[in-house]
N, C-alpha and C positions, 0 to 999 in steps of 0.2 A: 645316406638317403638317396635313393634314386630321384633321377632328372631324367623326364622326358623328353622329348626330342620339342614339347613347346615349351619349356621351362629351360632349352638349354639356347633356345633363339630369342627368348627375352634378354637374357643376358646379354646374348652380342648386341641387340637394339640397344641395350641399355648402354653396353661400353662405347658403343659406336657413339649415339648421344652427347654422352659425358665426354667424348673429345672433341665432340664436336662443339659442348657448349664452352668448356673450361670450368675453371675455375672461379678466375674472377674478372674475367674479362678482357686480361692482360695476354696480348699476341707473345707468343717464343719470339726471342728476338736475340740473335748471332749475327754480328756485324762481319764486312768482310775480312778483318783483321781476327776473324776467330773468335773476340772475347764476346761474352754472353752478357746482357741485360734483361733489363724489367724486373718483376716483382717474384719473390717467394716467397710464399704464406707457408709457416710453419706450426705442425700442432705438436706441443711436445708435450708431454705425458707424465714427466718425473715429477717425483713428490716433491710437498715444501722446502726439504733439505739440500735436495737436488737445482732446483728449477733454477737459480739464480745464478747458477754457472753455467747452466747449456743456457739460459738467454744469452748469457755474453758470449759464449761460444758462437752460440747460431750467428749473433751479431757480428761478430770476429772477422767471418764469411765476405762483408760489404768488402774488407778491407784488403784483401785477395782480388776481388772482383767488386772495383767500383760503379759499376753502371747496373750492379744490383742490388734491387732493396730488399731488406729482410725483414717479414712483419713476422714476429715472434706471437705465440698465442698460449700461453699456454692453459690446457685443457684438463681438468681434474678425469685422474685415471675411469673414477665409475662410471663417467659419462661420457666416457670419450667413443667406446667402442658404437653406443646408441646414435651419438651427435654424426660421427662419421658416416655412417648407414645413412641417417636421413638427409643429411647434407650431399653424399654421392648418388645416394638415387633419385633424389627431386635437381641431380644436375645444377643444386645452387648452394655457393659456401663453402662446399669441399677445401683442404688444405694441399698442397701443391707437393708438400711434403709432410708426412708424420711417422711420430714414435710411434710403432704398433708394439702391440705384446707377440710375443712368440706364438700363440697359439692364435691368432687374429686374422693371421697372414691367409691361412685354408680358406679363412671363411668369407676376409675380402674379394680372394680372388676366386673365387666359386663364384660368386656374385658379378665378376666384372671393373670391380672397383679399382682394381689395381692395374697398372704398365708393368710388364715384364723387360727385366733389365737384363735379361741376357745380349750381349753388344752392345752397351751402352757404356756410357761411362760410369756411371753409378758402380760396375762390376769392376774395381782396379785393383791390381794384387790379390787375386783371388786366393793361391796359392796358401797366402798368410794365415788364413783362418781357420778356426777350431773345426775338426769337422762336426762337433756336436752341433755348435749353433745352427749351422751351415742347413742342415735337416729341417728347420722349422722355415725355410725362406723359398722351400721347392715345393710346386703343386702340380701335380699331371703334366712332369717332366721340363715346367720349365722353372728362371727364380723370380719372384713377386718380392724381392726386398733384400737387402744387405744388414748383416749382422750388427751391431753394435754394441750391448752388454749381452754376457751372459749371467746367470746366477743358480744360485740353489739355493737350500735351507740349510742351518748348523742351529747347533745349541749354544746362544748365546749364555753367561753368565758370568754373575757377580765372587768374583774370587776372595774378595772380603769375606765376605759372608759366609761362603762354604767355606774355607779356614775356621771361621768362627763357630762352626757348626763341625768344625771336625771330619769331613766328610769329603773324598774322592767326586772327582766328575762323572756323572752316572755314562755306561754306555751303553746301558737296556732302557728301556721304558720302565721294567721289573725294579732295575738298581733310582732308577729318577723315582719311582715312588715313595722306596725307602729314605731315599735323600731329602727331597721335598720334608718328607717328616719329622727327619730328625731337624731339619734348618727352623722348619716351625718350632718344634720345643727349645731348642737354643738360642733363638736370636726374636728382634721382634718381626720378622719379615716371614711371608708365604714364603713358602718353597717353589712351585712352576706355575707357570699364567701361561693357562692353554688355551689356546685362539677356537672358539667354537662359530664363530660367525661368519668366519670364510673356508670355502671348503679346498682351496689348494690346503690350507695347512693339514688337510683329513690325509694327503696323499704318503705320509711318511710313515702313516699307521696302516693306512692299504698296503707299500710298498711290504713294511716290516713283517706283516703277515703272510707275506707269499704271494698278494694280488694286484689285482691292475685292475683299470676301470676297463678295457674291450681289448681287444687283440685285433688289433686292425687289418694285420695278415688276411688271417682266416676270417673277415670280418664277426666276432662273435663275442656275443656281451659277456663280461669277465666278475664284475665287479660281485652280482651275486653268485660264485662259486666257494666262497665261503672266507675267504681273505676278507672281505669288506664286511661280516658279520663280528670276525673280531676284533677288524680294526674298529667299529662302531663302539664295540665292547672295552676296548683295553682304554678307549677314551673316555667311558664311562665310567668307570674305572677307579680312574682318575680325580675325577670330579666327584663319585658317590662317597669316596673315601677320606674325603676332602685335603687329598694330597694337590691340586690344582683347585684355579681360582678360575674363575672364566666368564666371560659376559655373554649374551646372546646378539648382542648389537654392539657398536663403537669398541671392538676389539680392537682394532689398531691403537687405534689414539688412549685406550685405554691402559693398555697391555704394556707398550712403550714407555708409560707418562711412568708406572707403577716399576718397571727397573730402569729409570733413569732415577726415579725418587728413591733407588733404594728398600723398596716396597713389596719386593720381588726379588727370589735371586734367579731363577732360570725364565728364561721362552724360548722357543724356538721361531727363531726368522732369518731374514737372508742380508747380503751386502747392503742393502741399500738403506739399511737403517743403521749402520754401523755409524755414520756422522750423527744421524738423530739421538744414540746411548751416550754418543761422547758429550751429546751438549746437559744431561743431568748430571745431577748434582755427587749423586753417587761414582761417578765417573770422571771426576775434575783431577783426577790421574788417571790417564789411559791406560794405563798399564793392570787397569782392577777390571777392565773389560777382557773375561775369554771368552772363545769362540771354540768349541769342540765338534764332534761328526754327532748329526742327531743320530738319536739314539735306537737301538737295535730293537725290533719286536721279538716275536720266536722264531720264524723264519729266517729274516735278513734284515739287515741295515739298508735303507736307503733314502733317497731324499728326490723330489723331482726337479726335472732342466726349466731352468726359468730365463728370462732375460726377455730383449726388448731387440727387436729390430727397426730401421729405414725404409720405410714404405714407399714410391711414388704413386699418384690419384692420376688413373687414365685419365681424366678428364681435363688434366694440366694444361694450361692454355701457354704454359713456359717451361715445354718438355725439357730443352737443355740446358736450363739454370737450374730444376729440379735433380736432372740428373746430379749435375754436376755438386750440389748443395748433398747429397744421399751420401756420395762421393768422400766428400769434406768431413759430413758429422760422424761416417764409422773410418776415418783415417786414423792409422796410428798414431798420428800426432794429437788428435784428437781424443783418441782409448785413452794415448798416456796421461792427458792432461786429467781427463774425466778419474782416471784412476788416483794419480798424486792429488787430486780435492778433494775426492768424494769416497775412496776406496774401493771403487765400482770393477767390477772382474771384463780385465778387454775380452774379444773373440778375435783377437790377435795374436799369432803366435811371436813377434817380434817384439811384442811390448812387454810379455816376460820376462825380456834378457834386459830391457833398461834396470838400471842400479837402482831407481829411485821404485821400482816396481817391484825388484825382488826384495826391498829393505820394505814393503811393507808386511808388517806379518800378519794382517788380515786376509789379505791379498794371496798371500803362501797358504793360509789354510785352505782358503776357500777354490784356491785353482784343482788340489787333487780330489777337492770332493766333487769341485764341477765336474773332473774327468772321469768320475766315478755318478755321475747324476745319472737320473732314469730316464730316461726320452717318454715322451708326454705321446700320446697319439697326433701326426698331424692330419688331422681330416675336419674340411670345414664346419662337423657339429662340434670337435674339440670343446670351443668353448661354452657350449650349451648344454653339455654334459654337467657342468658345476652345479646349475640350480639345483638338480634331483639331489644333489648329494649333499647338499647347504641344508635344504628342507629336513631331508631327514637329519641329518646332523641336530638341529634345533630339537625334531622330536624325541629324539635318543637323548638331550645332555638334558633338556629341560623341561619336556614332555612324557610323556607313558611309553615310547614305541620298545619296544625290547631292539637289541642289535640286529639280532636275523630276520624281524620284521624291516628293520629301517634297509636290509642291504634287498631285502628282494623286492622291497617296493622301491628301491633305485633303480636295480636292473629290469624292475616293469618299464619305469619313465624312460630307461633308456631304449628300448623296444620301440615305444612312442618315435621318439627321435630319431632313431635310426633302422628304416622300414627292413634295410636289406641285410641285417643284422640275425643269427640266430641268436 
């Protein structure tokens, strides 16, 4: 979307502002001995399964640096990106530091929200990192955050089951249907629990088709050029056949509860629910959780780049405890820990070679397909592009709309969004 020349001087007023006000009132403070104090407010992002280990992470931080306090917060992902917004531009509340999503990053710092950490210390060992992730933390040549996980999607499933069903791990969307069918007749569980209620998971069935939501290059909307009418379809597909089960709402929670019960043998989702499968009951042997490459449409296989970067809030009133806290929570020592608990895929190229990293084999699957993930658009409407395609997603699985209706009345919303777009 184009920014005029007053829309690009609000912004500075506004970052200018925001340093000027802080955060929360707390002065930088670097003693002459170098070490840093005062306060870091942290917003972190990770789900239930996650949180309890980056709290004590984050907390870990005091013990490195005692003349700093760590106020941990942590912030449910759907409302984080809203909270943040209102918090950095009314200049009150902002967190000093946060988890941003990868696709977040364009849009804070379009906005002003974010301190660029080019020379700072936040940037240390740059060298080490994946260059995929590396791409989601640069906006108009400079970096707005440091990497921290990265991820994608895979075909989780219950290996019980497909035994008991007799039946190979699909690697089309074509072979997952036939599968799903035959697990239904054989056993008492659905065959796949396709997530209809969030639209990243729509992105493997775009990918698989041949398409993309824009082409950011050439800036030019993608989505209805005919990839995203089949992807609309092959998911309908799915569901009209009743080879897949699916909710319109509380997909996650529901999706999850039903193959951790056993209740379910495939979904597709990514690393960071792999501790959340292992705590059902179906799974009280890990060894009955696989993880294979989602599956292939007629085009291509593919899955999109996902993860989670370290953001600093220009408005930091303790710019180098900030930094240096960015610093700490994407350090290898950190990736690896987050990795040996949680399974979580570093943006480290060093944390690979630890033994405790390559023994795990969630972790082995999931690094070649991250090297093989799709890169997302980075441009600050990125993440506003999902509503169009949730909505219609809803009308296609559980409404009237036919697929080629749903994908060109995306690619209109996307028109809306992005003026300088053909």
């Amino acid at each position: 979307m184009r920014r005029g020349i007053g829309a690009t001087a609000l912004v500075a007023v506004l970052a200018l502002a925001a340093t000027a006000c802080g955060s929360d009132g707390t002065d930088s403070a670097k003693g002459s001995d170098g070490e840093i104090s005062g306060t870091v407010t942290y917003w972190d992002t990770s789900n239930d399964a996650e949180k309890g280990t980056y709290k004590k992470i984050a907390e870990d931080f005091e013990k490195k640096h005692p003349k700093v306090d760590v106020k941990y917060v942590h912030v449910n992902f759907g409302d984080a990106n809203a909270k943040f917004k209102n918090a950095a531009g009314g200049n009150s509340g902002a967190p000093d530091v946060m988890r941003t999503e990868v696709a977040w990053v364009a849009d804070f710092a379009n906005l002003g929200y974010l301190a660029p950490l080019d020379d700072t210390p936040a940037l240390a060992e740059t060298d080490d990192y994946l260059d995929a992730p590396v791409g989601s933390t640069k906006f108009e040549g400079k970096t707005y955050a440091v990497p921290q996980v990265t991820d994608t999607l895979g075909l989780f499933y219950n290996k019980e089951l497909l035994e008991k069903a007799g039946v190979e791990v699909p690697k089309t969307f074509d072979e997952l249907k036939k599968v799903s069918e035959t697990v239904q007749q054989k056993t008492d569980a659905d065959g796949f629990y396709l997530r209809g209620d969030d639209p990243y998971w729509f992105l493997p069935y775009l990918y698989g088709e041949g398409g993309d939501m824009v082409d950011a290059k050439n800036k030019k909307i993608t989505i209805d050029d005919g990839g995203g009418a089949r992807a609309f379809a092959t998911m309908k597909d799915l569901v009209d056949s009743g080879a897949a089960v699916t909710d319109a709402t509380g997909g996650q929670e529901n999706g999850l509860k039903a193959f951790q019960d056993g209740d379910v043998a495939m979904m597709i989702d990514g690393p960071w629910d792999i501790a959340g499968a292992l705590e059902g009951k179906a799974f009280e042997d890990s060894a009955n959780l696989g993880v294979a490459a989602v599956p292939a449409g007629s085009k291509a296989q593919g899955a999109p780049q996902g993860g989670w970067n370290l953001s600093v809030y220009a408005g930091s009133a303790n710019l180098d405890a900030a930094y240096e806290f960015a610093k700490y929570m994407s350090s290898a020592e950190v990736q690896q820990r987050t990795t040996e608990e949680l399974s979580l895929l570093p943006t480290r190229a060093s944390v690979y070679e630890e033994k405790s990293v390559q023994d795990d084999t969630m972790v082995q699957f999931f690094k070649p397909a991250v090297d093989k993930a799709h890169q997302r658009p980075w441009i600050p409407e990125a993440n506003s592009l999902f509503e169009p395609i949730r909505v219609q997603m809803n009308e296609v699985l559980f409404g009237g709309t036919s697929p080629k209706d749903a994908a060109q009345k995306t690619g209109d919303e996307f028109g809306k969004l992005l003026e300088d777009y053909k």
